[in-house]
C-alpha positions in Angstrom: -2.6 41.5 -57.7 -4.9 42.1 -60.4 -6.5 45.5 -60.4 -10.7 46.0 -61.5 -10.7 47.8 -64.4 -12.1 51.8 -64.2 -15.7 51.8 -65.3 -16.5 55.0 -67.3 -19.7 56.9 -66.2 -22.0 55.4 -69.0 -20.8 51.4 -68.0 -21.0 52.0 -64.6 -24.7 52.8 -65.0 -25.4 50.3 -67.1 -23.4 47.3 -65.2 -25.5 48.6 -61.7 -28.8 48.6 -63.8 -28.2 45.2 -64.3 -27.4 44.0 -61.5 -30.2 45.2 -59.4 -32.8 43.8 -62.3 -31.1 40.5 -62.4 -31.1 40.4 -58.6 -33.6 42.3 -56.8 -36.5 42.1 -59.8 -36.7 38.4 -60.4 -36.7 37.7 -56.5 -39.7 39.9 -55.5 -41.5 39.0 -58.8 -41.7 35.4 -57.5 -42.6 36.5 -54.6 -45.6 38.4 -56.5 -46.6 35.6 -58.1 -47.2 33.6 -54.6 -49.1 36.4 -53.2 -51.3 36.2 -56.6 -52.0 32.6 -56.2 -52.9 32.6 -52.7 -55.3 35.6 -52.9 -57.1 34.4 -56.2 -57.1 30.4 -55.8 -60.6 30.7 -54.0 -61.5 30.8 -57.3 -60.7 27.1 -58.1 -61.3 26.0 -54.1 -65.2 26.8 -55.1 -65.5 24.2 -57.6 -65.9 21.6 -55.1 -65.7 23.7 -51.8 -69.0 25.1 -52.4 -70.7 22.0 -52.7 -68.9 20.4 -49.1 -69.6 23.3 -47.0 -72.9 24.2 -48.3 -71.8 27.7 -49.8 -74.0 29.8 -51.8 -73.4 32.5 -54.6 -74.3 35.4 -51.8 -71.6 33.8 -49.5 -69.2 32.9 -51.9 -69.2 36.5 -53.3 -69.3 37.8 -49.6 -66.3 35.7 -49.5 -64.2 36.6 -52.0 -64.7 40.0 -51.6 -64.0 40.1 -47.2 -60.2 39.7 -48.4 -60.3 43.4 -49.6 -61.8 44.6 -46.8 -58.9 43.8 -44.1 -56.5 44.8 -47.1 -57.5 48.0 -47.3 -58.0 49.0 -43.8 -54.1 48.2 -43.2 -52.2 48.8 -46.1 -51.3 52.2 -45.6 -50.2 51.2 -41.6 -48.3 48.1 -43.0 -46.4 50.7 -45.4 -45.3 53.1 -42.7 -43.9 50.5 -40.2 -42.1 48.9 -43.4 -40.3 52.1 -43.1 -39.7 52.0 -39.5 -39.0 48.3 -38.9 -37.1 47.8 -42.6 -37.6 46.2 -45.7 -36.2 42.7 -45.0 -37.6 42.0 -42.0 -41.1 43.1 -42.7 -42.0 42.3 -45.9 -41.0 38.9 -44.4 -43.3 39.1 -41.6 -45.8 39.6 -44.0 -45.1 36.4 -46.0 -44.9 34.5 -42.9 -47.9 35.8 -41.3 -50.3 35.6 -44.9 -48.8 32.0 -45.4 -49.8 30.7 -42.2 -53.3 32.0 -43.1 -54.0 30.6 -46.6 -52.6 27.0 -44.6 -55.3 27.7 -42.2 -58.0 27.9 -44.7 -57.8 24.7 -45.5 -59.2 23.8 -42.5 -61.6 25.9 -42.4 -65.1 23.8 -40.9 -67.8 26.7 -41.9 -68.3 29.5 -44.1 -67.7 31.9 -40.8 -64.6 30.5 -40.6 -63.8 31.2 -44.1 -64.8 34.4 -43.7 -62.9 35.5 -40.6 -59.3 33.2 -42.1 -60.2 35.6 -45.5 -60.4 38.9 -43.8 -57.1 38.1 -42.1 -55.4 36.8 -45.4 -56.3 40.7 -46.3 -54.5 41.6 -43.4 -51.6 39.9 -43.2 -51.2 40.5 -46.8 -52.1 44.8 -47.0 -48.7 45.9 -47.0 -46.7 43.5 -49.6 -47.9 45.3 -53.1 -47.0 49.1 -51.7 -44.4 47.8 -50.1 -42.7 46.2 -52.7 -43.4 49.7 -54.6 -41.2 51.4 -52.2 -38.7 49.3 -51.7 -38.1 49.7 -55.4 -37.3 53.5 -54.8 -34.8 52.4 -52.5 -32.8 51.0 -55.5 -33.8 52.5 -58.6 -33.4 55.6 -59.7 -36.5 57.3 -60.7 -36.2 56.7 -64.8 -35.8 53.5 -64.1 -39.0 53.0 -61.4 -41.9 52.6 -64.1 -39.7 49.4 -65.7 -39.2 48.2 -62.3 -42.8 48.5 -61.9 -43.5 47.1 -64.9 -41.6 44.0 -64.7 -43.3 43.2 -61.3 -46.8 43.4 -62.3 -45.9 41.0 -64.9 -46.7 38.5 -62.1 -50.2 39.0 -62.5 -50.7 37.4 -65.9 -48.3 34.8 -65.2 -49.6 34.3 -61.9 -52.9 33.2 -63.4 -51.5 31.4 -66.6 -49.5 29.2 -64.2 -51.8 28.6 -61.3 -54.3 27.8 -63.4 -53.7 24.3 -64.6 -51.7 24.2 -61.3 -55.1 24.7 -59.1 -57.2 22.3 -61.5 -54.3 19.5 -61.1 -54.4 19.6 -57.3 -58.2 19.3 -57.7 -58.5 16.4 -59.6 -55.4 14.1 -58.0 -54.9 15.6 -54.5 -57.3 13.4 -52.6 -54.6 12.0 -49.7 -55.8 10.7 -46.3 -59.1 11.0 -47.0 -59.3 15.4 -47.2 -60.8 17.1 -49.9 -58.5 18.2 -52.7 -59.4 21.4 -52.3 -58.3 21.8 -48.8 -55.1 20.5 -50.0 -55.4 23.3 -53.0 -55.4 26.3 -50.5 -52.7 24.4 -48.0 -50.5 23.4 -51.0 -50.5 27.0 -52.6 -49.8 28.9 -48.7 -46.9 27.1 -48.0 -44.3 28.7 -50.9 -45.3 32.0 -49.1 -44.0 30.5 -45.4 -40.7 29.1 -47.2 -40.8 32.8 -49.3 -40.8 34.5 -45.8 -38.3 32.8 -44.6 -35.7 33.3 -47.8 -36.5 36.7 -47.6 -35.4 37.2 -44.0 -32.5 35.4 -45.1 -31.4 36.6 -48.4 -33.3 40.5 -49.0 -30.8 43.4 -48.0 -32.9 46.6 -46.9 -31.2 48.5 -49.3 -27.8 49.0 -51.4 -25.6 49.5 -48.6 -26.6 45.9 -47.6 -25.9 44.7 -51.2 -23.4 42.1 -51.5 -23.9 41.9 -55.4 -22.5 45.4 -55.7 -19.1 46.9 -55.2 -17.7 49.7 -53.5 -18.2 52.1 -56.4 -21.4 50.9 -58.0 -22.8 51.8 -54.4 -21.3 54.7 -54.1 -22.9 56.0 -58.1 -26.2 54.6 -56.8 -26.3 56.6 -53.5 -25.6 59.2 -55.3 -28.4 59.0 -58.4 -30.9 58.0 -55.3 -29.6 61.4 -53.4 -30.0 63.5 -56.7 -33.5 62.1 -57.2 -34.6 63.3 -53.8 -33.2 66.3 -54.2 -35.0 66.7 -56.9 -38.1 66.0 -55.6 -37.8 68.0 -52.2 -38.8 71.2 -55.0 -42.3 69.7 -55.2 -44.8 70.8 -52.6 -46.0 67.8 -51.0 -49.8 67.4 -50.3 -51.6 66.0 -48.0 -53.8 63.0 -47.3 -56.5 65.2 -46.9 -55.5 67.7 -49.7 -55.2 64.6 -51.7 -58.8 63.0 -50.9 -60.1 66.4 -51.5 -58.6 66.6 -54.9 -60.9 65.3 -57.5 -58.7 64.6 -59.7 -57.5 61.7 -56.9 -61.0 60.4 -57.1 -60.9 60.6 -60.7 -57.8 58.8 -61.4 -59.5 56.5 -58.0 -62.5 55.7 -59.9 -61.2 54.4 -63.1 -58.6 51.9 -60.9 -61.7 50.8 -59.3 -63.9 49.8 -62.0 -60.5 48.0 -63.5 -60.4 46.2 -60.3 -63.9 45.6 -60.1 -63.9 43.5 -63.6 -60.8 42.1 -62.9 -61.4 40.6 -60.2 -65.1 39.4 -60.7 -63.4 37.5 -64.1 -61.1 36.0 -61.5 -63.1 34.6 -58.7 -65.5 33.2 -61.1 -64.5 32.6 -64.0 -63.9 28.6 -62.9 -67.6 28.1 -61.6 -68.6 29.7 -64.9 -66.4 27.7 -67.5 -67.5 24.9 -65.3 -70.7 25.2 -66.0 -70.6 25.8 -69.7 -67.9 22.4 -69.6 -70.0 20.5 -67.7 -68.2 16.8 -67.8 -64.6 18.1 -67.7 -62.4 17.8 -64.9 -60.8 20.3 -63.0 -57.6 20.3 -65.3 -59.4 20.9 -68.2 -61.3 24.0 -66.7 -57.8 25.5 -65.4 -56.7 25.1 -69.1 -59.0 26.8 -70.1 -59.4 29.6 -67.9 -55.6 30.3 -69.1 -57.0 31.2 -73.1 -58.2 35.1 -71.5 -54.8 34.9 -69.2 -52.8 34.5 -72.1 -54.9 37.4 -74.3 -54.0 39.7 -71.0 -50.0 38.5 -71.0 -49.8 39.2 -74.4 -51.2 42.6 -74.2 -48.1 43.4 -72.3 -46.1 43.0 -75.6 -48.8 45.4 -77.3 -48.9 48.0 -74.5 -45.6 50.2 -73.8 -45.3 49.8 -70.1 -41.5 51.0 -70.3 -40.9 54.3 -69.0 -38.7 54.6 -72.5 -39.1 54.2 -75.8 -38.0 51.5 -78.0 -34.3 52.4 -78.9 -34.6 55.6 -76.9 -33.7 54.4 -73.6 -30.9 56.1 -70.8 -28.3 53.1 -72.3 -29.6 53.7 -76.3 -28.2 56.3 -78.7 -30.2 59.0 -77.7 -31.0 58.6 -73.8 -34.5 60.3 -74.7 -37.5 59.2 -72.5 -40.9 60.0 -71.6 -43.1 59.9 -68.5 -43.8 56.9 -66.8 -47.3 57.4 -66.4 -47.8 56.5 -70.6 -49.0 52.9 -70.3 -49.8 52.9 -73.9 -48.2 55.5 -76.1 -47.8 55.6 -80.0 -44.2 56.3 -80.0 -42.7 53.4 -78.8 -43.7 51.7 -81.9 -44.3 47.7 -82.1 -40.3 47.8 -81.4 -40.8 49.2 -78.4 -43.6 46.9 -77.5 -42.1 44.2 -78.5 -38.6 44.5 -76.9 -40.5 45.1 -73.2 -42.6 42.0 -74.0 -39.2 39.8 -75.0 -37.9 41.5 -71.9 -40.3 39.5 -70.0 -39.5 36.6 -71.6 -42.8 36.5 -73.6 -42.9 35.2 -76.7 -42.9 38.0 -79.9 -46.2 37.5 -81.3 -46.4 39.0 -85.2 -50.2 38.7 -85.2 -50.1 41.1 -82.2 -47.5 43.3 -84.0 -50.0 43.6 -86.6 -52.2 45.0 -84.3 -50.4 47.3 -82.9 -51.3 50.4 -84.9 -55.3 49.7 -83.7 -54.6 48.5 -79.5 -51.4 51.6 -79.1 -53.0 55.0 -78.6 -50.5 57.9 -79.5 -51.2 60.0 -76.5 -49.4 62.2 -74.6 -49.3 63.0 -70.5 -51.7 65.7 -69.7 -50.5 68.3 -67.8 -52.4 67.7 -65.3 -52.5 70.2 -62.0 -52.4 68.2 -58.9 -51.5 70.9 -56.7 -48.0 70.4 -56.7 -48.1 66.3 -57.0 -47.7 66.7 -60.4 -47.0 70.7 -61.7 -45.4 69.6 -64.9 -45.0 66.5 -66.7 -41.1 66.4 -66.9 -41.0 65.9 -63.4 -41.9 62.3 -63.8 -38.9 62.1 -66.2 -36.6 63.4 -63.6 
């Protein structure tokens, strides 16, 4: 009988590294990308869902924004019983539950109904991003977390840039037995989450001991990097909620992920009405086409900015195994290599125009040592 070949420390990391990015990462960034498209695709319903149920701006916005509400009243709970219950099972509770709910919207009779089916979407759907966040820790090793992190958000962009012709399409040609197309828009898009619910009961372990894709010793260097890193961090005085909410640097760092948000969001939910109303006379198509032209400015700021937790050559598999914090989103050091590499990492195309503009977009920066009583004493904690 053949015997597996003895990995040396350095191949061992990097053939585990692999496999949980070409495993767990593509998987839940899918699933990402259905969560995306149900949560945004109001935005495309309105075009003609507006005009049937006798919706106005006030409501609409009312609309859009209840979603949030129910979101952030439970995400924190959802995250905790996560915990308690385990990954697999709830995370596909959650799919299960927010799918049946964006179905249900396309049924919806009355803007009251869309409110209260909108608030519940919010619900059922609080705990999937954090979630997801900390079932990454229970795989990745802490200078590999910011990548992981990384590679999921990447969803966003192409969440948009695909259900955006997507959405129009079902607008224009989805016009069976006599429904509106765009109550066949929200019922088409919630039913990948159902079927995602159900393939992650079926095929998501909790965590590495329930991995199938690793052996025996790839486990065994994993439970050991994951033990190291908690070790590690069980030297770093934990705060509480309310030391935390008290803490203005919190609110500060709070503040400028709201306004973010804020304009993200508001470009999201209507930017169809608005290139709809500058088109007037193109379908629905057209208008998902081109509400993709700012989509694709934001994916390919992704090659620009250096979302990777290393830089360019310098990463724990490169010559010189160097690497700085996670919490750079855009540093100078990288270099358009860098950049580039994480963007062709993504599978998104190398652009050189962007390249070109690297040295203006990229700000050279450093992490601040910022004092966050005990969160974050010193910077090279995040490299740990």
């Amino acid at each position: 009988m053949a015997t597996q070949p003895v990995l040396s420390g350095s191949d061992l990391e990097r053939t585990t590294i692999h496999k949980l990015r070409t495993t767990i990462l593509p998987f839940v960034l899918l699933l990402f990308f259905v969560a995306y498209l149900d949560r945004i695709n109001i935005g495309f319903a309105a075009l003609s869902m507006n005009k049937d149920l006798g919706i106005t701006s006030q409501q609409y916005g009312f609309l859009a924004g209840i979603f949030f509400i129910g979101y952030f009243i439970f995400e924190i709970p959802s995250n905790l019983l996560l915990q308690r219950v385990g990954a697999r099972v709830w995370i596909a509770r959650i799919l299960l539950s927010w799918g049946v709910v964006a179905v249900l919207t396309g049924f919806a009779e009355n803007i009251f109904q869309l409110y209260v089916l909108r608030f519940l979407l919010g619900v059922a759907e609080a705990g999937f991003f954090p979630g997801i966040i900390l079932y990454f820790t229970y795989w990745f090793p802490r200078r590999e977390q910011a990548r992981a992190v990384a590679c999921f958000m990447a969803a966003n962009p192409v969440g948009n840039l695909v259900g955006a012709p997507l959405s129009g399409l079902i607008l224009d040609h989805a016009h069976w037995a006599g429904t509106s197309s765009w109550r066949w828009l929200l019922v088409l898009e919630g039913v990948p989450a159902v079927v995602g619910g159900v393939l992650t009961y079926l095929l998501l372990p909790n965590g590495p001991e329930e991995a199938t894709f690793l052996d025996a010793e790839e486990k065994a260097w994993l439970s050991e990097e994951l033990a190291r890193d908690r070790k590690l961090l069980g030297g770093v005085r934990e705060m509480s909620a309310p030391e935390a909410l008290r803490h203005r640097r919190v609110w500060h760092l709070a503040a400028i992920y709201f306004t973010m948000i804020v304009a993200s969001y508001a470009m999201v939910f209507w930017m169809p009405q608005a290139i709809q109303s500058l088109a007037s006379g193109r379908s629905n198509t057209a208008v998902g086409i081109l509400v993709m032209i700012p989509v694709r400015a934001d994916r390919d700021a992704l090659g620009v900015a250096e979302l990777r937790s290393y830089a360019g050559e310098a990463s724990p598999y490169g010559p010189s195994g160097n690497h700085r914090s996670p919490c750079v989103a855009c540093s100078g050091r990288g270099g358009k290599r860098g950049a580039a590499d994480f963007c062709g990492s993504l599978g998104v195309a190398r652009s050189r125009h962007l390249q070109r503009l690297w040295p203006i977009l990229v700000v050279p920066a450093r992490v601040p040592k910022w004092d966050l009583g005990g969160m974050c004493d010193r910077t090279d904690q995040f490299d740990r």
